[in-house]
C-alpha positions in Angstrom: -22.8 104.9 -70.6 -22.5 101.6 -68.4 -18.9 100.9 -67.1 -17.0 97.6 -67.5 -18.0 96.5 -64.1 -21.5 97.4 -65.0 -21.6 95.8 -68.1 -20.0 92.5 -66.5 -22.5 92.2 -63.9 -25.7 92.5 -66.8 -24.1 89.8 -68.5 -23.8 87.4 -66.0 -27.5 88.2 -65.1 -27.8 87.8 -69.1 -26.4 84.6 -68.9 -28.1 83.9 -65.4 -31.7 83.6 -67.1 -30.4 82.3 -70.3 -28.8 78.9 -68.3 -32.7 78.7 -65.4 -34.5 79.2 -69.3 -32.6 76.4 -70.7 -32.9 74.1 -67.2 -36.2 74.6 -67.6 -36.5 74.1 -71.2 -35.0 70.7 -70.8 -36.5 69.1 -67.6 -40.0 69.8 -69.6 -38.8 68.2 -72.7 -37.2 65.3 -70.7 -40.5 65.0 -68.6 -42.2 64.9 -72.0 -40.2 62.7 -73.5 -39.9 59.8 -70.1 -44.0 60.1 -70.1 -44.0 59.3 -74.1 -41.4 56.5 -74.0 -44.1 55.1 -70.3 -46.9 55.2 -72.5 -45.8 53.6 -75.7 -44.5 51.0 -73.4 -47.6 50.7 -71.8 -49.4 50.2 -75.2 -46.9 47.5 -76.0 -48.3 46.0 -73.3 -45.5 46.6 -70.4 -47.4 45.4 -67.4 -45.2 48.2 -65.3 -45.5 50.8 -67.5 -49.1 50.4 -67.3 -49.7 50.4 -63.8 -47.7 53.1 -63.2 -49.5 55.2 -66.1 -52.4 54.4 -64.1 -50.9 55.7 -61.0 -49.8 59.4 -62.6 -53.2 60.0 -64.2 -54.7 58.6 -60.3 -52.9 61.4 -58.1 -52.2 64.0 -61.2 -48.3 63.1 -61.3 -46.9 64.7 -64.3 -50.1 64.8 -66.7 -53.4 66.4 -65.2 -55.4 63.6 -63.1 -57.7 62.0 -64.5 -59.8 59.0 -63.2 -61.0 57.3 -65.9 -57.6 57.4 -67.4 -56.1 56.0 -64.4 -58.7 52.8 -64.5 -58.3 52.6 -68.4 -54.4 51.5 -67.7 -55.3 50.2 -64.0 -57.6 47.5 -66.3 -55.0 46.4 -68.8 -52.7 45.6 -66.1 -54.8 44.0 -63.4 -55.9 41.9 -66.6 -52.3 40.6 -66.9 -52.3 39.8 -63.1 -50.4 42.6 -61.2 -51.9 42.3 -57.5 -51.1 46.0 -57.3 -53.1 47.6 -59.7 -55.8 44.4 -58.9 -56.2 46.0 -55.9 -56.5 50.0 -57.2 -58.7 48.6 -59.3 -60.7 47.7 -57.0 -60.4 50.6 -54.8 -61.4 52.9 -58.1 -65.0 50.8 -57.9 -64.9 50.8 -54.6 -64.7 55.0 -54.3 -66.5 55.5 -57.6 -63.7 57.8 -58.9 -63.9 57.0 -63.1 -66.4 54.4 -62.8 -69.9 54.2 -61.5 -69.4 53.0 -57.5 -70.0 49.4 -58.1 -69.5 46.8 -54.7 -69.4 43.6 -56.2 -66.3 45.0 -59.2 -64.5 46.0 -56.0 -64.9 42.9 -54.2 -64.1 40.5 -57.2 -60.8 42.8 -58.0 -59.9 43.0 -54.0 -60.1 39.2 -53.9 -58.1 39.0 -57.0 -55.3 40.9 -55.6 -55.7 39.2 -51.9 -55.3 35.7 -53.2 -52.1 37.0 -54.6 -51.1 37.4 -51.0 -51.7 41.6 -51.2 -52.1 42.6 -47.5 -54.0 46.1 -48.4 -56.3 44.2 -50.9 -56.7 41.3 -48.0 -57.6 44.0 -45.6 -60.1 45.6 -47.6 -61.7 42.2 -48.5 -62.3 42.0 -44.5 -64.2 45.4 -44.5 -66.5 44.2 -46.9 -67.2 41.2 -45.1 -67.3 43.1 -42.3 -69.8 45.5 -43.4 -71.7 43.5 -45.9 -70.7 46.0 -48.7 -71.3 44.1 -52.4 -72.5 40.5 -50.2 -73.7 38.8 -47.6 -72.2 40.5 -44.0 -70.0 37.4 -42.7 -67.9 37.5 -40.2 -65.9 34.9 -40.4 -64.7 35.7 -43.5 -64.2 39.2 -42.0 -61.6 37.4 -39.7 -60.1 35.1 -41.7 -58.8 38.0 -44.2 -58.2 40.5 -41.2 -56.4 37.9 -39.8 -54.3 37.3 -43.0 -53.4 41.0 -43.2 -52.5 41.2 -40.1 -50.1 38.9 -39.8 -48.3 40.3 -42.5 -47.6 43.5 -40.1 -50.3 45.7 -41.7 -51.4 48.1 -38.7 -55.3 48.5 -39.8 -55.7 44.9 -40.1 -53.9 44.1 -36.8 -56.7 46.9 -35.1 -59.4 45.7 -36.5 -58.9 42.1 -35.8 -58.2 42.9 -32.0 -61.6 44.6 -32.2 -63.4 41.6 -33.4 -61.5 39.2 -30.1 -62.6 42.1 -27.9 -66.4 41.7 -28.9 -66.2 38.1 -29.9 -67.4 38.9 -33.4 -67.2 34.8 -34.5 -64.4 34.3 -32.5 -64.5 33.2 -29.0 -64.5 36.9 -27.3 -60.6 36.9 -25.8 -59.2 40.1 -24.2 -55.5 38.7 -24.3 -55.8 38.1 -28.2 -57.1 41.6 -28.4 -54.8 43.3 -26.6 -52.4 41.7 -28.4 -53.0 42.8 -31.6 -54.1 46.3 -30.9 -50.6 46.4 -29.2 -49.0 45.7 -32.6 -50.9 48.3 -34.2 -50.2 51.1 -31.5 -46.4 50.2 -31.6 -46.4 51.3 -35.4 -47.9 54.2 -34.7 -52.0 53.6 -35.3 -53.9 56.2 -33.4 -56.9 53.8 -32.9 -55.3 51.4 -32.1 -53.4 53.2 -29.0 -56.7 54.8 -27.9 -58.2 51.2 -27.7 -54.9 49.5 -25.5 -55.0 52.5 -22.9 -59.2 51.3 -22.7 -58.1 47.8 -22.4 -55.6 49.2 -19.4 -58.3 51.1 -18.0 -60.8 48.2 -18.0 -57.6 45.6 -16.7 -59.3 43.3 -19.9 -56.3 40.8 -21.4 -53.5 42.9 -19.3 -52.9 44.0 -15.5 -54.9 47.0 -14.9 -52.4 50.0 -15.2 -53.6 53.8 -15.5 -50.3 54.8 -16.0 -50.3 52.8 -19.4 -53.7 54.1 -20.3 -52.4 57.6 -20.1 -49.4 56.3 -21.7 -51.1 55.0 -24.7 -54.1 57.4 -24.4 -51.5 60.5 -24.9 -49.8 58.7 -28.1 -53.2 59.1 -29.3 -54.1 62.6 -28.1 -51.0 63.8 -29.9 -52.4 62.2 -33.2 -55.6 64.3 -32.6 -57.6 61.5 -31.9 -60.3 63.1 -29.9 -61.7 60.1 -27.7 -58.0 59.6 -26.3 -57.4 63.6 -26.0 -61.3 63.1 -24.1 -59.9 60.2 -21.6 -56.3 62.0 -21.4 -58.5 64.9 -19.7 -60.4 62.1 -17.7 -57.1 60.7 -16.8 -55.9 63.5 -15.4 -59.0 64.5 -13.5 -59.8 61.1 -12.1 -57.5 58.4 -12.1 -54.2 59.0 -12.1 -53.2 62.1 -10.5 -55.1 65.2 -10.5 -53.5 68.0 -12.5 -55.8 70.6 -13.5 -53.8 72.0 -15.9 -53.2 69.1 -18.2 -57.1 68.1 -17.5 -58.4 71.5 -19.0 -56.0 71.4 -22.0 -57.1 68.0 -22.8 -60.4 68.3 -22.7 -60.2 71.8 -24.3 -58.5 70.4 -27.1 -60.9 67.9 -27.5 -63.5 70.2 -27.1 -62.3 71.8 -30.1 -62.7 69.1 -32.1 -66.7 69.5 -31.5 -66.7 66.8 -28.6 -69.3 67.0 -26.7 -68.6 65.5 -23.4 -65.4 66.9 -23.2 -66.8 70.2 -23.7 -69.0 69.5 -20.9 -66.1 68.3 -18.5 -64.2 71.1 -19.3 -66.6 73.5 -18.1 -66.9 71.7 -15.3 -63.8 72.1 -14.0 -62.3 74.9 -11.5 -58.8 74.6 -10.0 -60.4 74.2 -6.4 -62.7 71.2 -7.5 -62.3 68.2 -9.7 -66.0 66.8 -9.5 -65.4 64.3 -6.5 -66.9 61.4 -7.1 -67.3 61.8 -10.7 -65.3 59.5 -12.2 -66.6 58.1 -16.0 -66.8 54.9 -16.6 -64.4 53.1 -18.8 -65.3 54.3 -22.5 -66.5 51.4 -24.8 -65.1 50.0 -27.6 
């Protein structure tokens, strides 16, 4: 026969599971309930409601994903105008998730949402420029909407139009104006972009020639797994700035790891007693 105590401690463990049952009972029925009061909305029209429908049923968020779904109520809204879901829409055609990979869909729903001043949707209207994808490859127009992204702080855009001043892709080539912008993509962070300012530093192209800011930039990147700066880290430390065999191994063994070739090479190349002399790479290019 259980004692008080004993009987006590069962019934707060009674009531322990009764309370998590009912927590759990409710949150479900108060999910329920918030997704049924977003979805009548969205079939009053709600131009919210819709586009953020479209986002649950796009990354699975509370209902199980599904892509068609997700462009059904990405439709209704970028119908009514909403730059955001203009420019999902477009990425939906441009990925072929719930629709049949259509170009020219992605580009007329990109440019939608980029004349609405949308910097992602602006960027992405650059690629396909860039790349010719659903038109005509044109630079220019690569630029102009690169350009337009960028200046609204987005770090992809800002990368990719320094790239286009470094090799004077319909711009007058102009290492300074590259520099410039890949330096406001590495300050927020963009791998790429780092790994291309430490080349410009290694090259002295737009800036003073400085190989400690290559390897300052070039580690940013490294430590973001980008293998071509973990490569020229290695390189760095083998050739240029001061020789550390230590950090030259671990850099090119990292990057190594990451299937690179050459770094592979250089990293069986090395011995503590002998750093290649005279074996210095040339600077990588863009």
């Amino acid at each position: 026969m259980l004692s008080i105590k004993e009987k006590i401690s069962s019934l707060k463990c009674l009531l322990f599971f009764i309370s998590l049952l009912f927590v759990l009972v409710f949150s479900a029925c108060t999910q329920d309930t918030g997704l049924e009061e977003l979805r009548t909305e969205a079939k009053q029209g709600d131009v919210d409601a819709q586009f953020y429908l479209g986002v649950m049923y796009d990354h699975g968020r509370g209902v199980q994903q599904d892509y068609e779904q997700a462009v059904r109520w990405y439709r209704k809204a970028a119908e009514q105008g909403l730059a955001e879901a203009q420019y999902n829409l477009g990425l939906m055609y441009h990925q072929g998730q719930g629709v049949v990979q259509d170009y020219e869909q992605a580009l007329q729903w990109y440019r939608k949402a980029a004349e609405q001043g949308y910097a992602r949707a602006q960027f992405n209207l650059g690629v396909m420029y860039d790349h010719g994808r659903g038109l005509q490859q044109d630079y220019e127009q690569a630029v102009r909407w690169y350009r337009k992204a960028a200046e609204q702080g987005l770090a992809e855009a800002q990368v990719n139009l320094g790239f286009m001043y470094d090799q004077g892709q319909s711009v007058v080539q102009d290492y300074e104006q590259a520099a410039q912008w890949y330096r406001k993509a590495a300050e927020q962070g963009h791998a790429g972009a780092q790994f291309r300012l430490g080349v410009i530093y290694i090259k002295g192209q737009g800036v003073l020639q400085s190989y400690e800011q290559a390897e300052k930039w070039f580690r940013k990147a490294a430590e973001q797994g980008n293998v071509q700066a973990q490569f020229w880290l290695g390189e760095m430390y083998n050739d240029y700035v001061r020789k550390d065999y230590i950090k030259a191994y671990k850099w090119y063994n990292v990057a190594s790891a990451q299937g690179y070739k050459k770094a592979r090479e250089a990293r069986d190349l090395v011995t503590k007693d002998d750093f290649r002399p005279n074996s210095r790479s040339p600077a990588p290019s863009p």
